[in-house]
MDTraj code that builds the backbone (N, CA, C; nanometers):
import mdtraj as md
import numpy as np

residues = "UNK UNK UNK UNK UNK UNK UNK UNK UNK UNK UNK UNK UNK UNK UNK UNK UNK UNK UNK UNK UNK UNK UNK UNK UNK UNK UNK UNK UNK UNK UNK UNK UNK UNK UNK UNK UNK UNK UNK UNK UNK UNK UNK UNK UNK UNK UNK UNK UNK UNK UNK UNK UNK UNK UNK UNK UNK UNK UNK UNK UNK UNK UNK UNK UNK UNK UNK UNK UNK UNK UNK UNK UNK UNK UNK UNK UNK UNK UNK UNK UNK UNK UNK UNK UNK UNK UNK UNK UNK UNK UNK UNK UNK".split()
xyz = np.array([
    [2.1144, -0.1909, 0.8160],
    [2.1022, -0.2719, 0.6965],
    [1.9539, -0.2801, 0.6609],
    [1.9467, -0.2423, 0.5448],
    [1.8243, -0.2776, 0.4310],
    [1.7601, -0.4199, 0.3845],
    [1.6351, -0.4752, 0.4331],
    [1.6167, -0.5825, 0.4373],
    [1.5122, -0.6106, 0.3528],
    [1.4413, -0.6190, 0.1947],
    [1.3553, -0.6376, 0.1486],
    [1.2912, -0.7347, 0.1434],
    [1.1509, -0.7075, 0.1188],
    [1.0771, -0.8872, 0.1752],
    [0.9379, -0.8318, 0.0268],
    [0.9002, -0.9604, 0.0345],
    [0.7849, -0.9517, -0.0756],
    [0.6776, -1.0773, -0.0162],
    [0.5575, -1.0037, -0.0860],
    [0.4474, -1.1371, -0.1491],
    [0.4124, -1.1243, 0.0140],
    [0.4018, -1.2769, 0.0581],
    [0.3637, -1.2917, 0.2070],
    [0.4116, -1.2532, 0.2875],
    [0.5488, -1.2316, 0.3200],
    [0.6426, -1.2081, 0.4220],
    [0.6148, -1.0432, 0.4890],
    [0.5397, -0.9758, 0.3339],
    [0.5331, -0.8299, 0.4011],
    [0.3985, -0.8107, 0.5007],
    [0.3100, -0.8844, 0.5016],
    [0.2066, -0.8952, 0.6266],
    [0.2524, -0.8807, 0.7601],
    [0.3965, -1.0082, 0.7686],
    [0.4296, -1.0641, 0.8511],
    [0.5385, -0.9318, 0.9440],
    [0.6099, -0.8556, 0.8524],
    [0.6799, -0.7963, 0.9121],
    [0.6123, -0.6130, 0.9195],
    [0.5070, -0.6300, 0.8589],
    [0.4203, -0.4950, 0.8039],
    [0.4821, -0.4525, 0.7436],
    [0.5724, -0.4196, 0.6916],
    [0.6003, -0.3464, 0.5476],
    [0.7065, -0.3614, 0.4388],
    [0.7357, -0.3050, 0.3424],
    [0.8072, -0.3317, 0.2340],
    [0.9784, -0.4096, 0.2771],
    [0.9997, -0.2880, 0.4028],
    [1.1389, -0.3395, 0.4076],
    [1.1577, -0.2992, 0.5808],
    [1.2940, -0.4127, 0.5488],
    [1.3147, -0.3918, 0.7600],
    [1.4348, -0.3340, 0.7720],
    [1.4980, -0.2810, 0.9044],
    [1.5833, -0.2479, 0.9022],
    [1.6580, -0.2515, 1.0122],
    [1.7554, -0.3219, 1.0197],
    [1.8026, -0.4174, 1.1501],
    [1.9437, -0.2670, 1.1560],
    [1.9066, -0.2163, 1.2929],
    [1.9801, -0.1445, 1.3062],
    [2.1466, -0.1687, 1.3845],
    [2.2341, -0.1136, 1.4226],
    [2.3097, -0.0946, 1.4309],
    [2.4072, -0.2772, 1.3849],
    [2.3380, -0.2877, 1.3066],
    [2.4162, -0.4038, 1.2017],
    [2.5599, -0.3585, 1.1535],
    [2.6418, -0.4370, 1.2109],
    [2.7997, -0.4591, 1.1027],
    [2.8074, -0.5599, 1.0515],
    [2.9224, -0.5722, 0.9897],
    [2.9246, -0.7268, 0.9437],
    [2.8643, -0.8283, 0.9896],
    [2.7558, -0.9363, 0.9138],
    [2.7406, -1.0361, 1.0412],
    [2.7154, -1.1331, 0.8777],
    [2.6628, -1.2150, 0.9122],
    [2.6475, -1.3790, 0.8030],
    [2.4888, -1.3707, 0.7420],
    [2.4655, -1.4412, 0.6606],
    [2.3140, -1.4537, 0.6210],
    [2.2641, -1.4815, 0.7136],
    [2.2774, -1.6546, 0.8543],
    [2.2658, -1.6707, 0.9242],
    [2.2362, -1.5778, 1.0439],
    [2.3083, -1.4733, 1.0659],
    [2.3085, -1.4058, 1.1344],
    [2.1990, -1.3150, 1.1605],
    [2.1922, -1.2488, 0.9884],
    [2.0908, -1.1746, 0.9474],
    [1.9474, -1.2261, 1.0047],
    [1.9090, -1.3506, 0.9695],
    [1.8159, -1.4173, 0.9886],
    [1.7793, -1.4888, 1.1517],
    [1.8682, -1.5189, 1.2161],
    [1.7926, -1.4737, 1.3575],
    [1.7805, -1.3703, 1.4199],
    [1.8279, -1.2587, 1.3389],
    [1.7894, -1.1093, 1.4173],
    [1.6751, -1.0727, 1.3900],
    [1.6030, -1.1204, 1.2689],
    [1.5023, -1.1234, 1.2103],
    [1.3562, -1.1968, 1.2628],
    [1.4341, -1.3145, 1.3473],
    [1.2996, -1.4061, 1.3830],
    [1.3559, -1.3807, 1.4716],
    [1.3699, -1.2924, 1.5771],
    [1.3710, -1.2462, 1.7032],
    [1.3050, -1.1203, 1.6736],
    [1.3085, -1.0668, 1.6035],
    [1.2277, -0.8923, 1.5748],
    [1.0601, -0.9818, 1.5289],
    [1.1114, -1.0501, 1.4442],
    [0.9397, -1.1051, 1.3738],
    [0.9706, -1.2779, 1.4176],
    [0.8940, -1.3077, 1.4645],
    [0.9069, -1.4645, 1.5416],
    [0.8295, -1.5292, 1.3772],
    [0.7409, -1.4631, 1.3587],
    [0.6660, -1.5635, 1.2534],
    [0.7008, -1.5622, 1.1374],
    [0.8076, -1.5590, 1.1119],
    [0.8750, -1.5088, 0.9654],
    [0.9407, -1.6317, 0.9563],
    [1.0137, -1.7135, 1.0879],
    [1.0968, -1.8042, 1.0866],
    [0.9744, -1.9149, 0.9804],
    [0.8577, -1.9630, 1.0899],
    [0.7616, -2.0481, 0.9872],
    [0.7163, -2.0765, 0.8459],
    [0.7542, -1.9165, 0.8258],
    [0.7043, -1.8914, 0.6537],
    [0.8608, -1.9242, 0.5870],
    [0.9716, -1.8848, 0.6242],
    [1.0429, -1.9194, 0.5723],
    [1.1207, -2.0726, 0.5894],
    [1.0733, -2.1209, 0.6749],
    [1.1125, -2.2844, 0.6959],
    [1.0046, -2.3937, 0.6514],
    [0.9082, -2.3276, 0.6626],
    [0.7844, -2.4515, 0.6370],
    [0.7854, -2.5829, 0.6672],
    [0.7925, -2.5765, 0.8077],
    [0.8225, -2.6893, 0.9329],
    [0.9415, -2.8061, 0.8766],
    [1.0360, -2.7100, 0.8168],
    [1.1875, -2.7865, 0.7858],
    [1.2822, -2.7022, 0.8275],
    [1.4203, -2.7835, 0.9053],
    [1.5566, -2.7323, 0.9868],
    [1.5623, -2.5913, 0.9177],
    [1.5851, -2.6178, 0.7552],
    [1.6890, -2.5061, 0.7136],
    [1.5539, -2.4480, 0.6489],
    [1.6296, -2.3101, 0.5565],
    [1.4988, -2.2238, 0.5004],
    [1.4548, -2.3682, 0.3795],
    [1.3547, -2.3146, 0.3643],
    [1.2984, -2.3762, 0.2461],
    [1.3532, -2.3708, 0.1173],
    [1.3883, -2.4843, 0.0167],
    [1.4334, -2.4433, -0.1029],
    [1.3881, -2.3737, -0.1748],
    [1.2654, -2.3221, -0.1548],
    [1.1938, -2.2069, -0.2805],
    [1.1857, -2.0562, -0.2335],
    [1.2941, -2.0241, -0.1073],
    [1.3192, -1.9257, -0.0418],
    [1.4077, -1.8969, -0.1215],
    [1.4425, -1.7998, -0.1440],
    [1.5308, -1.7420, -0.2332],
    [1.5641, -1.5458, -0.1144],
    [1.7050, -1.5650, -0.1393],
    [1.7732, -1.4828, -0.0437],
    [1.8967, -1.4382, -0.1167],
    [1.8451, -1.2524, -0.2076],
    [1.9845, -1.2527, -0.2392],
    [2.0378, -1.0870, -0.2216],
    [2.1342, -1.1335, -0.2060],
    [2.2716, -1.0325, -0.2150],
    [2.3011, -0.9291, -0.3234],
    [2.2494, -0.8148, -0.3307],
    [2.3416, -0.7307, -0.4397],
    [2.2710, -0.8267, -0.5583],
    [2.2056, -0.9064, -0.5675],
    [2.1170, -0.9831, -0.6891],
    [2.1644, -1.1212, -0.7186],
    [2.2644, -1.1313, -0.6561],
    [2.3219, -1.2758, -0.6105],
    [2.2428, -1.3748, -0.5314],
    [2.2082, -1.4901, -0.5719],
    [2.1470, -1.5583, -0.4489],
    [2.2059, -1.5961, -0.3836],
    [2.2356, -1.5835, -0.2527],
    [2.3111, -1.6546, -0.1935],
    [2.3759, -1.8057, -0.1497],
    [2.2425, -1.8740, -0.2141],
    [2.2503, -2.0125, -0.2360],
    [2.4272, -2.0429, -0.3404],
    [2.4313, -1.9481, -0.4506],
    [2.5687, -1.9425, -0.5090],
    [2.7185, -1.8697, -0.4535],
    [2.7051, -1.8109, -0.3216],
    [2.8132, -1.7283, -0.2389],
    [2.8541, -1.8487, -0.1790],
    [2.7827, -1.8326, -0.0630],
    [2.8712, -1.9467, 0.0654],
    [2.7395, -1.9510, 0.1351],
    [2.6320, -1.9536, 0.0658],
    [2.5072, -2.0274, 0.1725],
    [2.4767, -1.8993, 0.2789],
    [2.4208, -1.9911, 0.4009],
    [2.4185, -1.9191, 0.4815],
    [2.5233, -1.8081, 0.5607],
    [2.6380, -1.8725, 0.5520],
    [2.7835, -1.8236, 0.5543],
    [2.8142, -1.6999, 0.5053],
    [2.7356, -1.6225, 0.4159],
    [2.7238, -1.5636, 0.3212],
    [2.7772, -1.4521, 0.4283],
    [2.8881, -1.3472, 0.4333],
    [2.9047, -1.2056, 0.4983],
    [2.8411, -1.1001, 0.3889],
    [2.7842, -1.0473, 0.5259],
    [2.6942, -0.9467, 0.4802],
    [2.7354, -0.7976, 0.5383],
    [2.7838, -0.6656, 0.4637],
    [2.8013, -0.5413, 0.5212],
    [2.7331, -0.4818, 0.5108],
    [2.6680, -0.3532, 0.6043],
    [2.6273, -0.3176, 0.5783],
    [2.4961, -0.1872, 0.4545],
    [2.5829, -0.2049, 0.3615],
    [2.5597, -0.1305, 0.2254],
    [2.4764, -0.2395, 0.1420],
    [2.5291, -0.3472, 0.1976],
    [2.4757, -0.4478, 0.0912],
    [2.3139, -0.4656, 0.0441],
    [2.2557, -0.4881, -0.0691],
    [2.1009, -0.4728, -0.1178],
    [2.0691, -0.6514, -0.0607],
    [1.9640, -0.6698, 0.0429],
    [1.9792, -0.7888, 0.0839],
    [1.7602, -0.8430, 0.0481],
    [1.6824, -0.8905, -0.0646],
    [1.5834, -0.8690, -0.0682],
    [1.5497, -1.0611, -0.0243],
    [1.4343, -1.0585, 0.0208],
    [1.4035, -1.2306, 0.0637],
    [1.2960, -1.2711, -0.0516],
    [1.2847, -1.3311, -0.1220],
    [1.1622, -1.3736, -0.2002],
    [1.1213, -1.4988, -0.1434],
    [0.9591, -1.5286, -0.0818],
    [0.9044, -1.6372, -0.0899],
    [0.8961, -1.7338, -0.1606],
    [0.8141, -1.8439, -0.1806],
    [0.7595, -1.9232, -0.2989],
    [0.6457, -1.8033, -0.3870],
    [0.6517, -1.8003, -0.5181],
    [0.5506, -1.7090, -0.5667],
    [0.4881, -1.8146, -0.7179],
    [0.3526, -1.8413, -0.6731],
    [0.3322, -1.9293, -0.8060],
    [0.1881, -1.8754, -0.8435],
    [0.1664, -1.8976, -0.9847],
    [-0.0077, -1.8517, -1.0396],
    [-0.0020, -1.8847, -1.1829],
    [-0.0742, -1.7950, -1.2418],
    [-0.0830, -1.7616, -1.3678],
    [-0.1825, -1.8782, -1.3879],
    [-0.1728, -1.8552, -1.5538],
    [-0.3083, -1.9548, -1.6400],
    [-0.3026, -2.0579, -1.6751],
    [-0.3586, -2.1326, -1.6922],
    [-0.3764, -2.3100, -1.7622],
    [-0.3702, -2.2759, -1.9011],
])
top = md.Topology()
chain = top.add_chain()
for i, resn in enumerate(residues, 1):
    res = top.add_residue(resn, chain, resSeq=i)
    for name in ("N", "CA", "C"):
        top.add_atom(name, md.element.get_by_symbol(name[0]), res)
traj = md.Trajectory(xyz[None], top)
């Protein structure tokens, strides 16, 4: 499975995208401690010293966020387009 990450997160894991191998079916949940067991410091950026991910984490599915599927609950197969977006803020006054 195909794991896209942006903005900060790609420091963290060195590059564009990860790829959690011999993945079958497993949950968003799932996805995500295989993840902070491969990259430990990914968990921080995406929790920002709170239980669950952060609300400005955004995690989606095929372009779905998953926040609108079933949450973390979310089943995930392998084919599926799965990209993580951080918080991303700027621009001008």
């Amino acid at each position: 499975m195909e794991i896209k990450v942006y903005a900060t997160l790609r420091p963290i894991v060195g590059a564009p995208s990860v790829h959690l191998n011999g993945a079958s079916e497993m949950t968003v949940a799932q996805m995500l401690a295989a993840l902070y067991e491969k990259f430990p410091d990914l968990k921080p950026e995406l929790h920002k010293g709170r239980e669950d991910l952060h609300p400005a984490i955004h995690i989606l599915i095929n372009g779905r966020d998953m926040r609108y599927i079933d949450g973390q609950q979310t089943r995930l197969s392998p084919g599926d387009e799965v990209r993580i977006f951080p918080p991303v803020g700027g621009g001008r006054r």
